[in-house]
N, CA, C and O atoms as CSV, one atom per row, in Angstrom:
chain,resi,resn,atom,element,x,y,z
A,1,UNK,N,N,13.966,29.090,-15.848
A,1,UNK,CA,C,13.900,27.779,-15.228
A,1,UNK,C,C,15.263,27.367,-14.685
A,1,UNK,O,O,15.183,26.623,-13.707
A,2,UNK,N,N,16.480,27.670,-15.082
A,2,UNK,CA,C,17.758,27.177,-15.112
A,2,UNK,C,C,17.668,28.010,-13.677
A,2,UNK,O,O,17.550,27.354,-12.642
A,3,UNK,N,N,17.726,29.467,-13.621
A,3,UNK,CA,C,17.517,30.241,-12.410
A,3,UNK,C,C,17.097,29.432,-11.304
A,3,UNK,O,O,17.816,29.264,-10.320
A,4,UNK,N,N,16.028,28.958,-11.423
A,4,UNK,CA,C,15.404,28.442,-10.405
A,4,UNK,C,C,15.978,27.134,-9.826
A,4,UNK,O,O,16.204,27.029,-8.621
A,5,UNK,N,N,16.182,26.252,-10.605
A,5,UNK,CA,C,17.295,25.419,-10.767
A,5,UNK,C,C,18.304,25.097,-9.679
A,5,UNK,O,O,18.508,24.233,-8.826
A,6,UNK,N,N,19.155,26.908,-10.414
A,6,UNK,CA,C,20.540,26.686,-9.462
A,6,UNK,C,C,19.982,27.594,-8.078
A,6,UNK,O,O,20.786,27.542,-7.147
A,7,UNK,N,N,18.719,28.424,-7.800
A,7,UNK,CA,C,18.747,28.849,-6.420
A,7,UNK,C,C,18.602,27.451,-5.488
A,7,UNK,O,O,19.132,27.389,-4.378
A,8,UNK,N,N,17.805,26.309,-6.074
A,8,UNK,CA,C,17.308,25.104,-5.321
A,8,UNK,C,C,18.914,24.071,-4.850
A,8,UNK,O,O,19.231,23.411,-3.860
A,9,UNK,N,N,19.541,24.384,-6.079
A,9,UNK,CA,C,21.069,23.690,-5.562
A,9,UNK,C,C,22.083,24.365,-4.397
A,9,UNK,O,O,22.770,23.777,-3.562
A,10,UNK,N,N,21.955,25.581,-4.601
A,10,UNK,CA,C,22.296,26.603,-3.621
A,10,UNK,C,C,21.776,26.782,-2.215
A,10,UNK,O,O,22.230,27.089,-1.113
A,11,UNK,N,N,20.652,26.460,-2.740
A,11,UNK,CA,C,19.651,26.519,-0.867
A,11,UNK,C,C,19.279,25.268,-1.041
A,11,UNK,O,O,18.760,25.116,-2.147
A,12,UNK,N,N,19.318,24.546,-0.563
A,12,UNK,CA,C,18.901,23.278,-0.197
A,12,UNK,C,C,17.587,23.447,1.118
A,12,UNK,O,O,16.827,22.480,1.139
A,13,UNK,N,N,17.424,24.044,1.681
A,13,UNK,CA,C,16.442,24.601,2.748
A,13,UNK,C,C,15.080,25.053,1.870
A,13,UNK,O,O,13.912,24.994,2.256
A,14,UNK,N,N,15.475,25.421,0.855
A,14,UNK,CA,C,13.996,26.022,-0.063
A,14,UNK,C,C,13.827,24.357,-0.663
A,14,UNK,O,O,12.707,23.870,-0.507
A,15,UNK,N,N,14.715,23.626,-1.225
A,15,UNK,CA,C,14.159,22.320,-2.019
A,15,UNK,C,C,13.938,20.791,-0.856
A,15,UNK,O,O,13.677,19.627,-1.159
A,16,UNK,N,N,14.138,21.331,0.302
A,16,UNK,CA,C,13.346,20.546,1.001
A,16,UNK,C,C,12.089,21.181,1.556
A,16,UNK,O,O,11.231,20.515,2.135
A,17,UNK,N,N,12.006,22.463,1.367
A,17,UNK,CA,C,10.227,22.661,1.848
A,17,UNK,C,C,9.511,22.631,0.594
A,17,UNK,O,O,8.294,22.810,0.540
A,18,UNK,N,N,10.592,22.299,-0.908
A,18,UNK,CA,C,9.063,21.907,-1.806
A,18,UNK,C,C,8.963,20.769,-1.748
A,18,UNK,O,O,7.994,20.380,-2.400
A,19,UNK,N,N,9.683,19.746,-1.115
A,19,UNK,CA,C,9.312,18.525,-1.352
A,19,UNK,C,C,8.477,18.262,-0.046
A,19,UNK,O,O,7.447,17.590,-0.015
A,20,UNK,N,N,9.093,18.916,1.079
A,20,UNK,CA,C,7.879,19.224,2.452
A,20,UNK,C,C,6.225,19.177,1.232
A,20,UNK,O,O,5.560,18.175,0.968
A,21,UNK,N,N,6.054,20.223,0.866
A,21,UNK,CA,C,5.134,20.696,0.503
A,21,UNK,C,C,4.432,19.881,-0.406
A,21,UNK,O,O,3.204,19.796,-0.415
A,22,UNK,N,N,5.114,19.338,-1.098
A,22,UNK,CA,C,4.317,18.140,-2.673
A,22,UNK,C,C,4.604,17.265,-1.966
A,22,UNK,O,O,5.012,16.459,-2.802
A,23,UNK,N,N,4.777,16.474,-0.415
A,23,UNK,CA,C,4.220,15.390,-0.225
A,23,UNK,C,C,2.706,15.681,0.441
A,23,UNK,O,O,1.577,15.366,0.064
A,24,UNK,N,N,3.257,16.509,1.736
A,24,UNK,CA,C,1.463,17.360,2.221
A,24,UNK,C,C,0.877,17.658,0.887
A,24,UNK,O,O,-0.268,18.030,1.146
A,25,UNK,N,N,1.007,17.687,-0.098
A,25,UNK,CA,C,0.101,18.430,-1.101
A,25,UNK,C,C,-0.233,16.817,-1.183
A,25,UNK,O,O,-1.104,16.647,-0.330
A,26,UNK,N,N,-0.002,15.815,-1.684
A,26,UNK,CA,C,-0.195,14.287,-2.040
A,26,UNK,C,C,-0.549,14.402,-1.160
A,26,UNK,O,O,-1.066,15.496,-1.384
A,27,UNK,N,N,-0.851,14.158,0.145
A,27,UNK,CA,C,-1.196,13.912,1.184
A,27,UNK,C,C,-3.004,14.523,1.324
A,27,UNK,O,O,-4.025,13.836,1.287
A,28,UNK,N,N,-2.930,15.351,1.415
A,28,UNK,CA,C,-4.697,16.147,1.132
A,28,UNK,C,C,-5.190,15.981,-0.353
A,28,UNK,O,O,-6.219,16.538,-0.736
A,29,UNK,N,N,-4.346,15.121,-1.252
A,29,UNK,CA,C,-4.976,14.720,-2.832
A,29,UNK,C,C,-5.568,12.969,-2.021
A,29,UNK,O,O,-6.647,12.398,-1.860
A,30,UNK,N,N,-4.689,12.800,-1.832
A,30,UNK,CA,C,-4.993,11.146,-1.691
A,30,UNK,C,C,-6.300,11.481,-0.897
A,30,UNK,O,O,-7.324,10.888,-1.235
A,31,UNK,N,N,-6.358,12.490,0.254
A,31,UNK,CA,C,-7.474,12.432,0.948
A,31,UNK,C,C,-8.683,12.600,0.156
A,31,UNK,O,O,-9.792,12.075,0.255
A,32,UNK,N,N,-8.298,13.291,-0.499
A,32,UNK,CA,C,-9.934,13.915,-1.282
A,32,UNK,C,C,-10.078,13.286,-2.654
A,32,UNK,O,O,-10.629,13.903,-3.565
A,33,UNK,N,N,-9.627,12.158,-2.799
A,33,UNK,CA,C,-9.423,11.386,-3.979
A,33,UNK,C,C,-10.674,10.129,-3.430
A,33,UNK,O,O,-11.817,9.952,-3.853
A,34,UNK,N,N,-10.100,9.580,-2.611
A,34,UNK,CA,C,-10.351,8.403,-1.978
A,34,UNK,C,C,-11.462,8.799,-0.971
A,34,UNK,O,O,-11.357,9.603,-0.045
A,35,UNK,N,N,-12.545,8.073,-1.337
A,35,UNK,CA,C,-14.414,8.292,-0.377
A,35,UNK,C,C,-14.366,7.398,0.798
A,35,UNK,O,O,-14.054,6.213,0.682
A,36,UNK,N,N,-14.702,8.004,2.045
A,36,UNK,CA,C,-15.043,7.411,2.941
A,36,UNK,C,C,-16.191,6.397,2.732
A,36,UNK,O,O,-16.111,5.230,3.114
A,37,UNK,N,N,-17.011,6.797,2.247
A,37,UNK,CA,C,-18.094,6.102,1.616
A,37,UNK,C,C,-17.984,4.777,1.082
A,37,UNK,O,O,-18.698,3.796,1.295
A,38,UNK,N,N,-17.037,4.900,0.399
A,38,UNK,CA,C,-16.482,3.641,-0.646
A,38,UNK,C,C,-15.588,2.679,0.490
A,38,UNK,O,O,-15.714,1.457,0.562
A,39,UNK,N,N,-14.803,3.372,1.225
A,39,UNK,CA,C,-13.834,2.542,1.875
A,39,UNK,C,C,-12.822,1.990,1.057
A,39,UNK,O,O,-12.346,0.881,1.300
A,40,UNK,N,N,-12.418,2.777,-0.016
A,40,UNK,CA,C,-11.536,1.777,-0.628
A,40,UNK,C,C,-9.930,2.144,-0.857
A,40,UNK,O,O,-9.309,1.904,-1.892
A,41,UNK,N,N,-9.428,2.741,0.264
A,41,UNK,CA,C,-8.125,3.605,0.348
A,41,UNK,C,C,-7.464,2.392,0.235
A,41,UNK,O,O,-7.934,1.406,0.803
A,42,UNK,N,N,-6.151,2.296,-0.601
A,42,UNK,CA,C,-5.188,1.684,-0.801
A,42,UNK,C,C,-4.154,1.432,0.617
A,42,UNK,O,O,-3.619,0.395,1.008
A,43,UNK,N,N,-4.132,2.527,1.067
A,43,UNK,CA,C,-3.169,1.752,2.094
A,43,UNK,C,C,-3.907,0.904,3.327
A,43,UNK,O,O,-4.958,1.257,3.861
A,44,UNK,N,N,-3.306,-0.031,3.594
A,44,UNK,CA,C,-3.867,-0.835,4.648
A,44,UNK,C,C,-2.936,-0.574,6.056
A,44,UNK,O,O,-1.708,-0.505,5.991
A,45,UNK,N,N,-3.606,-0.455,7.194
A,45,UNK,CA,C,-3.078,-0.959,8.478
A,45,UNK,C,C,-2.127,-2.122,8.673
A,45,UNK,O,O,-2.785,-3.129,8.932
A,46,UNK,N,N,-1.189,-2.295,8.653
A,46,UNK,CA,C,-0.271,-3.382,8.819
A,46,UNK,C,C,-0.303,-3.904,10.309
A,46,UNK,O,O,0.004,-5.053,10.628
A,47,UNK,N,N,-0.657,-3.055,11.059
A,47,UNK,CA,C,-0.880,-3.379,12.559
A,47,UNK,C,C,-1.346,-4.500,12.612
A,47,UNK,O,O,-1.005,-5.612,13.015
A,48,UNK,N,N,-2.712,-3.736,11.844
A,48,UNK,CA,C,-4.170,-4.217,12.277
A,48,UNK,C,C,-4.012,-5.809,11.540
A,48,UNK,O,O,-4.035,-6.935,12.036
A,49,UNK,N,N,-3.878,-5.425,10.428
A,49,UNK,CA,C,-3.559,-7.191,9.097
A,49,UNK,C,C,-3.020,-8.282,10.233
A,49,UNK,O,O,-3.504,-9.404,10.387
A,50,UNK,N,N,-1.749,-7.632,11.113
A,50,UNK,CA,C,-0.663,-8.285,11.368
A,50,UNK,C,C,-1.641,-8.763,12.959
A,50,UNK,O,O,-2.057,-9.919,13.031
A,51,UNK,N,N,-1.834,-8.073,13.773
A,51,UNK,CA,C,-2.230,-8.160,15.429
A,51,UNK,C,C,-3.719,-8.538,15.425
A,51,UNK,O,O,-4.208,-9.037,16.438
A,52,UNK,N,N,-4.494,-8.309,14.272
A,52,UNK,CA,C,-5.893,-8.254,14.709
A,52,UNK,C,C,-6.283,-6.807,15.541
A,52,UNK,O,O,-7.394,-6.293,15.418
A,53,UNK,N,N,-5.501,-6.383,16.169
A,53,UNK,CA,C,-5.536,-4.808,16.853
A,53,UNK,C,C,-5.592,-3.475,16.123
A,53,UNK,O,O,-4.668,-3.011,15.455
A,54,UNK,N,N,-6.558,-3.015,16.287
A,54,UNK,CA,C,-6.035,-1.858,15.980
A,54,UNK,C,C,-5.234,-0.949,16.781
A,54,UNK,O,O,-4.914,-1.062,17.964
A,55,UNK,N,N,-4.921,0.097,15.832
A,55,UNK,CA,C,-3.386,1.161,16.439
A,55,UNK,C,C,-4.109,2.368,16.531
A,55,UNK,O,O,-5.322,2.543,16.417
A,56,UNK,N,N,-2.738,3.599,16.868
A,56,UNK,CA,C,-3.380,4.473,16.956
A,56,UNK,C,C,-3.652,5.455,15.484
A,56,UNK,O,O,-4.053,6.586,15.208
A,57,UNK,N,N,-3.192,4.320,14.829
A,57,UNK,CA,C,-3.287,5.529,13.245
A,57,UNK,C,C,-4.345,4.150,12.791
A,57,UNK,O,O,-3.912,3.350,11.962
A,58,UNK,N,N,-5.152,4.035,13.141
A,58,UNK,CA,C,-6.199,3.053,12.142
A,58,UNK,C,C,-7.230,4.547,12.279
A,58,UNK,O,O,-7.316,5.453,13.108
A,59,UNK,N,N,-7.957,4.192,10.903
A,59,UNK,CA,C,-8.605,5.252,10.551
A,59,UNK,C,C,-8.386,6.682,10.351
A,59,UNK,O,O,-9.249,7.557,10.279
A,60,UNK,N,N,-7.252,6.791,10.280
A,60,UNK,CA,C,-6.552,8.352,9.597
A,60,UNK,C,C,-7.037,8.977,8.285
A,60,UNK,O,O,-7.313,10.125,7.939
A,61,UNK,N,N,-7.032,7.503,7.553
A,61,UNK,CA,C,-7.505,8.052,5.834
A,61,UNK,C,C,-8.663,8.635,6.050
A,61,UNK,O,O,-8.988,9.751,5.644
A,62,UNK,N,N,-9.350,7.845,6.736
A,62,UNK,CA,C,-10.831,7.801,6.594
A,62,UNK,C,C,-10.934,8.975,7.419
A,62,UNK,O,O,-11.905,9.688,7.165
A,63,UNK,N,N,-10.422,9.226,8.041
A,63,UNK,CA,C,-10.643,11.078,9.194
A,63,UNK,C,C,-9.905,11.818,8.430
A,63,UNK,O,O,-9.830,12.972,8.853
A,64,UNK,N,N,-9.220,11.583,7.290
A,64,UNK,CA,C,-8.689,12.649,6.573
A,64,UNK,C,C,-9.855,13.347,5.609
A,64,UNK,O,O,-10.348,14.457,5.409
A,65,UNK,N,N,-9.995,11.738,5.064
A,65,UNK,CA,C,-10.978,12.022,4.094
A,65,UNK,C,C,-13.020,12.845,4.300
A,65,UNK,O,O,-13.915,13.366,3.635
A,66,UNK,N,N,-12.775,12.530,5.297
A,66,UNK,CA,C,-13.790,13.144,5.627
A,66,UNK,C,C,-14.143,14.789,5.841
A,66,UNK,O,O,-15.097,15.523,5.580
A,67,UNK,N,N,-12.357,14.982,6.685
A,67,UNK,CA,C,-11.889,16.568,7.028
A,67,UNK,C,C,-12.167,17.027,5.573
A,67,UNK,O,O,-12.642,18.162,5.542
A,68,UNK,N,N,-11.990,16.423,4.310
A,68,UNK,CA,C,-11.315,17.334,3.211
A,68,UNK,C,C,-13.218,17.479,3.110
A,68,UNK,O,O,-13.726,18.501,2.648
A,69,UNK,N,N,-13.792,16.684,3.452
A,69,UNK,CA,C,-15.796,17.005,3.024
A,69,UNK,C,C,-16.074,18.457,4.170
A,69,UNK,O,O,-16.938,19.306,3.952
A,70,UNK,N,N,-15.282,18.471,5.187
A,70,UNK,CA,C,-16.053,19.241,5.866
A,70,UNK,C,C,-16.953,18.350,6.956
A,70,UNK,O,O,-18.023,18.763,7.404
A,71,UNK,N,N,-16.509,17.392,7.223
A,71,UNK,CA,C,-17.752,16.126,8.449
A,71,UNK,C,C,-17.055,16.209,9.024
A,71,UNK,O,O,-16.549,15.099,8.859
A,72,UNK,N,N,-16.210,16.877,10.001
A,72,UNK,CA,C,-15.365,17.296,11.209
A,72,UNK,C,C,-16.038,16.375,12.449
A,72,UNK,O,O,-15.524,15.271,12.269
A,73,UNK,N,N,-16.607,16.309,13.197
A,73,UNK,CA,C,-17.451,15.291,13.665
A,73,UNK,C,C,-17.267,13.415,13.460
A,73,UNK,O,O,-16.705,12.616,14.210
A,74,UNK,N,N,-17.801,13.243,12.490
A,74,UNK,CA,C,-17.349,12.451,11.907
A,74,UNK,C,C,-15.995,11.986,11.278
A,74,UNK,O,O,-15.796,10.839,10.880
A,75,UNK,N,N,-15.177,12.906,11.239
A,75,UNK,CA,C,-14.093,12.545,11.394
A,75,UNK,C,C,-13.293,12.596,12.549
A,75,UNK,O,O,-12.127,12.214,12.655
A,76,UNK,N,N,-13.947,13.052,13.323
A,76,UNK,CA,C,-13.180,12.494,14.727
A,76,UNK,C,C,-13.885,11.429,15.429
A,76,UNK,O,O,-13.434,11.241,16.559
A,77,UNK,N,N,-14.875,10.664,15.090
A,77,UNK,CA,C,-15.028,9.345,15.116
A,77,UNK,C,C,-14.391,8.561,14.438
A,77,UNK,O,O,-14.232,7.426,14.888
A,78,UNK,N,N,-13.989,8.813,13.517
A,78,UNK,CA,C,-12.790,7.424,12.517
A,78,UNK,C,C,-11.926,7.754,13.329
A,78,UNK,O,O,-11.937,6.746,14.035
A,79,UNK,N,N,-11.061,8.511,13.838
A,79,UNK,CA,C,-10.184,8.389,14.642
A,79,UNK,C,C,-9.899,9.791,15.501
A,79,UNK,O,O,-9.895,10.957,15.107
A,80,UNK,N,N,-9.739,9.414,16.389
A,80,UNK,CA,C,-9.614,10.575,17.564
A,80,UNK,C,C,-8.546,11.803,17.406
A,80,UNK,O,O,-8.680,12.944,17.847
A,81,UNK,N,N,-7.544,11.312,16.722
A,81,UNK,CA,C,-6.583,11.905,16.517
A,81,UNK,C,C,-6.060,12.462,15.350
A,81,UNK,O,O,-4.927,12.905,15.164
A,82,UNK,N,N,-7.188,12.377,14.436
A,82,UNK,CA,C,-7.333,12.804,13.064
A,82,UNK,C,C,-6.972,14.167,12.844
A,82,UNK,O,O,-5.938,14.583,12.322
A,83,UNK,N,N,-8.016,14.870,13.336
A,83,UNK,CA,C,-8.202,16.671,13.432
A,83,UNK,C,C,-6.537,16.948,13.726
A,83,UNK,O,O,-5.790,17.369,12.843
A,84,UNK,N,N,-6.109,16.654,15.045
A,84,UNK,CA,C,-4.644,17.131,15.324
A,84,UNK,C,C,-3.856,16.561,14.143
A,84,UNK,O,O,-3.327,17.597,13.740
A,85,UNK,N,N,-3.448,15.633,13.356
A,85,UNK,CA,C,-2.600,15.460,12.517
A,85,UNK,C,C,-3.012,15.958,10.991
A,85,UNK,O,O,-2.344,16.011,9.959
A,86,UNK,N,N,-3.856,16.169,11.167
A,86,UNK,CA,C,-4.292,17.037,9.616
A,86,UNK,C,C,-3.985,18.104,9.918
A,86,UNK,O,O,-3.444,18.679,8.974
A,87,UNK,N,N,-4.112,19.151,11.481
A,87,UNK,CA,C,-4.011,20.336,11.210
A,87,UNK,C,C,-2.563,20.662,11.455
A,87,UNK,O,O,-2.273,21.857,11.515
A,88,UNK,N,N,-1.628,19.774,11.604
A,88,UNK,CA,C,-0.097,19.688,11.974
A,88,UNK,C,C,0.319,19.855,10.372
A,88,UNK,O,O,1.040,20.805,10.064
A,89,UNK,N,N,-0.207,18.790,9.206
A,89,UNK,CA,C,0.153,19.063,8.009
A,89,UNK,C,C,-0.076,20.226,7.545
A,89,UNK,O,O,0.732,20.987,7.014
A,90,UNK,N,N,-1.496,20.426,7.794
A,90,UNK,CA,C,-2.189,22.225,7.057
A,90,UNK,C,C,-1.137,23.187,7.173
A,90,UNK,O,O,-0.663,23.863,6.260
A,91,UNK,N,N,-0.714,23.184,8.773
A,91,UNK,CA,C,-0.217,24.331,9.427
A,91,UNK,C,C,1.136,23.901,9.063
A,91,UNK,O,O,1.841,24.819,8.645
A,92,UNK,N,N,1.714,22.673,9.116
A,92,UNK,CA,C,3.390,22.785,7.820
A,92,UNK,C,C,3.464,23.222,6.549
A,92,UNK,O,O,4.396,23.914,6.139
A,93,UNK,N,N,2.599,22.889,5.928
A,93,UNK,CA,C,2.215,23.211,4.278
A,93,UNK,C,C,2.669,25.264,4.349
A,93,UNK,O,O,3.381,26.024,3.692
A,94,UNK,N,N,1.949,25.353,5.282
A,94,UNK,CA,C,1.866,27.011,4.946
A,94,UNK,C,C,3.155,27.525,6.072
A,94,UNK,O,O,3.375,28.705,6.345
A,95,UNK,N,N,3.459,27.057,6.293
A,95,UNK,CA,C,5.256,26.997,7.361
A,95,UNK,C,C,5.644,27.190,6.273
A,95,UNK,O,O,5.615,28.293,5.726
A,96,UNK,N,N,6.107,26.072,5.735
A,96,UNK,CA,C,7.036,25.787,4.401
A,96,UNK,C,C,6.983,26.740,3.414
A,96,UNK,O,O,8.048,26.910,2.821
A,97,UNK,N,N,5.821,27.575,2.983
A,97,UNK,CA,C,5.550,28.572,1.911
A,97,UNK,C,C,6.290,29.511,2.236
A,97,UNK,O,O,7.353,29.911,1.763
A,98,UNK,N,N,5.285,30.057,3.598
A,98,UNK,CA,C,5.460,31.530,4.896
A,98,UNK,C,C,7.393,30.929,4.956
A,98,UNK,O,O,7.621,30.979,3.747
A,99,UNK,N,N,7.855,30.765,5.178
A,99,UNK,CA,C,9.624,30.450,5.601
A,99,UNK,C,C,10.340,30.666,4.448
A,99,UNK,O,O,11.206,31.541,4.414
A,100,UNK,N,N,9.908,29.495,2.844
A,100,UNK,CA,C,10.366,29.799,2.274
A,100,UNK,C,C,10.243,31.247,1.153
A,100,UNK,O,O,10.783,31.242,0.046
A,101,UNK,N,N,9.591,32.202,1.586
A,101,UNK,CA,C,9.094,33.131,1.185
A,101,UNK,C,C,10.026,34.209,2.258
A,101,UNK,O,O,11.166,34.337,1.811
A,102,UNK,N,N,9.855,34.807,3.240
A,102,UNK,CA,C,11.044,34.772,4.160
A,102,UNK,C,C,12.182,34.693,3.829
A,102,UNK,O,O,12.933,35.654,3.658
A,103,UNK,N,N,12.547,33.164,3.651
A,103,UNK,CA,C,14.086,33.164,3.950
A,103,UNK,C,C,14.715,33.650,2.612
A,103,UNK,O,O,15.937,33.785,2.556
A,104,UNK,N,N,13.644,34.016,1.129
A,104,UNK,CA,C,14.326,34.329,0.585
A,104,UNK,C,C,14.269,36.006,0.294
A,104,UNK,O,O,14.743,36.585,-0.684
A,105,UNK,N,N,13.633,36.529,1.298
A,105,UNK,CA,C,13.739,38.020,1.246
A,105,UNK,C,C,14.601,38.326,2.290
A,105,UNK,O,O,15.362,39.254,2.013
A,106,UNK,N,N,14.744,37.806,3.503
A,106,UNK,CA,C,15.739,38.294,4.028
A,106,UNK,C,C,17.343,37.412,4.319
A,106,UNK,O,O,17.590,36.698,5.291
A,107,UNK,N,N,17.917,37.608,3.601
A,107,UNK,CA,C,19.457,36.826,3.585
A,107,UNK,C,C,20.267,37.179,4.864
A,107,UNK,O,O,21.324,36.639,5.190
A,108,UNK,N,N,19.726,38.002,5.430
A,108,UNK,CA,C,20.920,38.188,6.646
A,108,UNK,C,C,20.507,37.313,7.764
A,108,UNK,O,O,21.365,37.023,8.597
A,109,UNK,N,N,19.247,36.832,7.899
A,109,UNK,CA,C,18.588,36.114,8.898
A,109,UNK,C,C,18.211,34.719,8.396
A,109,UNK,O,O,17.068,34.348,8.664
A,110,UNK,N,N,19.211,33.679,7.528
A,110,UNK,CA,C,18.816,32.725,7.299
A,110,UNK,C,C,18.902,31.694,8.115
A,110,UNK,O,O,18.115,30.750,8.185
A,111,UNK,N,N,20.162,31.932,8.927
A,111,UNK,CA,C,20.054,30.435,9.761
A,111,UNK,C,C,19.519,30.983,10.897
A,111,UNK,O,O,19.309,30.000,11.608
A,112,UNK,N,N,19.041,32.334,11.727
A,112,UNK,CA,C,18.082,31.813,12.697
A,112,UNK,C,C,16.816,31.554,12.118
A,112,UNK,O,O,15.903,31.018,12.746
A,113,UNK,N,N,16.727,31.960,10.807
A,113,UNK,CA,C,15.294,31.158,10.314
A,113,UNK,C,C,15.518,30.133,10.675
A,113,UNK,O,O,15.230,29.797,11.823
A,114,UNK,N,N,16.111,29.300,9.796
A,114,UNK,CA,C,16.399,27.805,9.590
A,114,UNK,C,C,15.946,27.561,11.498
A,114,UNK,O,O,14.827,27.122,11.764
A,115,UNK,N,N,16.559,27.770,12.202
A,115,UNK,CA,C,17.207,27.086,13.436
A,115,UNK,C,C,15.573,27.113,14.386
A,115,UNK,O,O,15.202,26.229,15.158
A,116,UNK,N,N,14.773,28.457,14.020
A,116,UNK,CA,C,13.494,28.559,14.716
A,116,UNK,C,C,12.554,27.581,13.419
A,116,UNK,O,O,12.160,26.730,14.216
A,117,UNK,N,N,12.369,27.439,13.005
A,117,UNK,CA,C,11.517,26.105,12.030
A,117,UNK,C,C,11.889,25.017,12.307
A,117,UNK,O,O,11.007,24.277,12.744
A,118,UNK,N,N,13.324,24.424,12.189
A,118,UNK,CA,C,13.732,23.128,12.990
A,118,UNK,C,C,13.293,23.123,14.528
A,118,UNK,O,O,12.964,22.045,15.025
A,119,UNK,N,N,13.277,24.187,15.231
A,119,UNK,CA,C,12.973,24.014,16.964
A,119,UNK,C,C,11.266,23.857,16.670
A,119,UNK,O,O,10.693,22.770,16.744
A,120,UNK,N,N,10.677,24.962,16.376
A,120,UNK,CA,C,9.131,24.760,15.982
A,120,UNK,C,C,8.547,23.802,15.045
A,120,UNK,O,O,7.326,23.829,14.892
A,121,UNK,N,N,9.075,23.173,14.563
A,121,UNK,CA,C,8.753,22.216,13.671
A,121,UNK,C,C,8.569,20.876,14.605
A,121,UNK,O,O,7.535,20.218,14.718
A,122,UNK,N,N,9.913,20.621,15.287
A,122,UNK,CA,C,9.652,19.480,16.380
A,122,UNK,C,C,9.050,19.478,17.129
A,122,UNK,O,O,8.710,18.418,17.655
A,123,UNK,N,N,8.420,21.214,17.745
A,123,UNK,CA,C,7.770,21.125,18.612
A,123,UNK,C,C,5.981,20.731,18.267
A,123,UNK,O,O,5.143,20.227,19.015
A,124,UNK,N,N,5.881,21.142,17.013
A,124,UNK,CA,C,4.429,20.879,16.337
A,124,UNK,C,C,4.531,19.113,16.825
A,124,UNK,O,O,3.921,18.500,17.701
A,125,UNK,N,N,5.718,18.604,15.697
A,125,UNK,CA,C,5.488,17.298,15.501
A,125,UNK,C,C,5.500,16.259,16.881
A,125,UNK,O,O,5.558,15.048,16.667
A,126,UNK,N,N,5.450,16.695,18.110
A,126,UNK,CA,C,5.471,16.224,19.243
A,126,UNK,C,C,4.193,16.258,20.053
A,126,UNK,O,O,3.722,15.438,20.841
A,127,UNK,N,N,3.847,17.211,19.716
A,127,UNK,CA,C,2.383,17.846,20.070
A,127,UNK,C,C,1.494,17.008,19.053
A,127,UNK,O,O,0.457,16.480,19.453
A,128,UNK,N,N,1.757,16.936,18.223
A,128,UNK,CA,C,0.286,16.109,17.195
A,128,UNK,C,C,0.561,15.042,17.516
A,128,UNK,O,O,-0.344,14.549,18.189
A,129,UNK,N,N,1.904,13.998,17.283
A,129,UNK,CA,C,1.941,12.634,16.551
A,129,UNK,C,C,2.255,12.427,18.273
A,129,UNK,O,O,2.759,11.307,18.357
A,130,UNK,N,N,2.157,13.090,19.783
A,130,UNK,CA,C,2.265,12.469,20.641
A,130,UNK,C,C,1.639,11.009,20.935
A,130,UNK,O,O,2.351,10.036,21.185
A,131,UNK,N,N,0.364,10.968,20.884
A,131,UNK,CA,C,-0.137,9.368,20.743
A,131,UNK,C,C,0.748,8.077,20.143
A,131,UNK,O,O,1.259,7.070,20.632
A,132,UNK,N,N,0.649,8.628,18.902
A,132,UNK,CA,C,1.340,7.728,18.223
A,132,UNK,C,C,3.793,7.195,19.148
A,132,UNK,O,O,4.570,6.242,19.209
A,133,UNK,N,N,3.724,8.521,19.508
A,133,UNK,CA,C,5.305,8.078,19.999
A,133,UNK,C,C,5.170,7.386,21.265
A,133,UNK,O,O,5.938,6.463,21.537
A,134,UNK,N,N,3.734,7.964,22.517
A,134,UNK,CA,C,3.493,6.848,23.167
A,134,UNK,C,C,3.199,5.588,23.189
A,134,UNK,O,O,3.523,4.860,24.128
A,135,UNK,N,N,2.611,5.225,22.253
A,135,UNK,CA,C,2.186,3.750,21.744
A,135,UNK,C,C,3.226,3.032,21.264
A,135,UNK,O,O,3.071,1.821,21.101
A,136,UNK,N,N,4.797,3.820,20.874
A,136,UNK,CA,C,5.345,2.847,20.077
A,136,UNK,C,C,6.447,2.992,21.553
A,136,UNK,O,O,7.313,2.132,21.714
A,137,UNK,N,N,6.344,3.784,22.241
A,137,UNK,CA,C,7.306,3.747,23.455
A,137,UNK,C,C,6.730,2.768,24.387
A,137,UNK,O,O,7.454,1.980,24.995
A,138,UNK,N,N,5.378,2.792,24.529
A,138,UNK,CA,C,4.942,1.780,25.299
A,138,UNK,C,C,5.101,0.203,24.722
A,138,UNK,O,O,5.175,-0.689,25.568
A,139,UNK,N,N,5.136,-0.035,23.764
A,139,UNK,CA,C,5.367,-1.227,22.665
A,139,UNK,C,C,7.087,-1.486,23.088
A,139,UNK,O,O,7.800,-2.418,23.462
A,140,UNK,N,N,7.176,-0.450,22.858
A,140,UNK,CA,C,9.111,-1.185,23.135
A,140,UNK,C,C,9.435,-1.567,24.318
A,140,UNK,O,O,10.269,-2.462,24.459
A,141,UNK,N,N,8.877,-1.002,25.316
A,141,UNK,CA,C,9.423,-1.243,26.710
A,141,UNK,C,C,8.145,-2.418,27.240
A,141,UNK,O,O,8.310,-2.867,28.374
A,142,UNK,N,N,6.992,-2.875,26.512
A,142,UNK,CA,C,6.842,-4.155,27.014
A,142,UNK,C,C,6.278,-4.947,26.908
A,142,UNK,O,O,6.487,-5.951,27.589
């Protein structure tokens, strides 16, 4: 355990993809915890409380929660943009494993690891959460 320990103090790149990883892991618990059915997910829309509007992340839980049943369909009726940001987490979750698994077999190639996961990583997160950076770009400018 101490081993493990000091590789995580040493690489700091491996102890941010477990914490990458145990929040996506919380992230698909909360989903499959919490019933669409029930409606009774703890977090609320602040948008929505606040504007009367909804945003573009209203109904995420509820398209999460549904993805984790398998109602794919139905979860892209709670929200349109569900499917793409669940499969942005899926496909980080197993980044983070696949890399840190990698970066610790091969030591001679750590920072162009590092440097292609930071470039591909932004490029995922631009591609999914695009909606959402338009809406808040369009919000600022007017």
């Amino acid at each position: 355990m101490s081993d493990f320990r000091a590789t995580l103090t040493r690489e700091p790149y491996l102890l941010i993809n477990i914490i990458f990883t145990g929040v996506i892991l919380a992230i698909f618990i909360y989903s499959g915890i919490f019933s669409p059915e029930k409606d009774n997910y703890p977090v609320v829309c602040f948008h929505q409380k606040i504007t009367g509007m909804p945003c573009a992340s209203c109904g995420l839980s509820h398209s999460f929660s549904l993805i984790m049943r398998g109602r794919i369909s139905e979860a892209y009726q709670s929200n349109i943009y569900g499917i793409r940001i669940f499969l942005f987490f899926a496909l980080q979750m197993l980044l983070r494993v696949g890399f840190s698994l990698f970066y610790n077999k091969n030591e001679n190639t750590r920072s162009q690891l590092i440097t292609y996961d930071i470039i591909g990583s932004i490029a995922l997160f631009i591609i999914a959460f695009y909606p959402f950076i338009r809406q808040i770009v369009y919000g600022i400018l007017n």
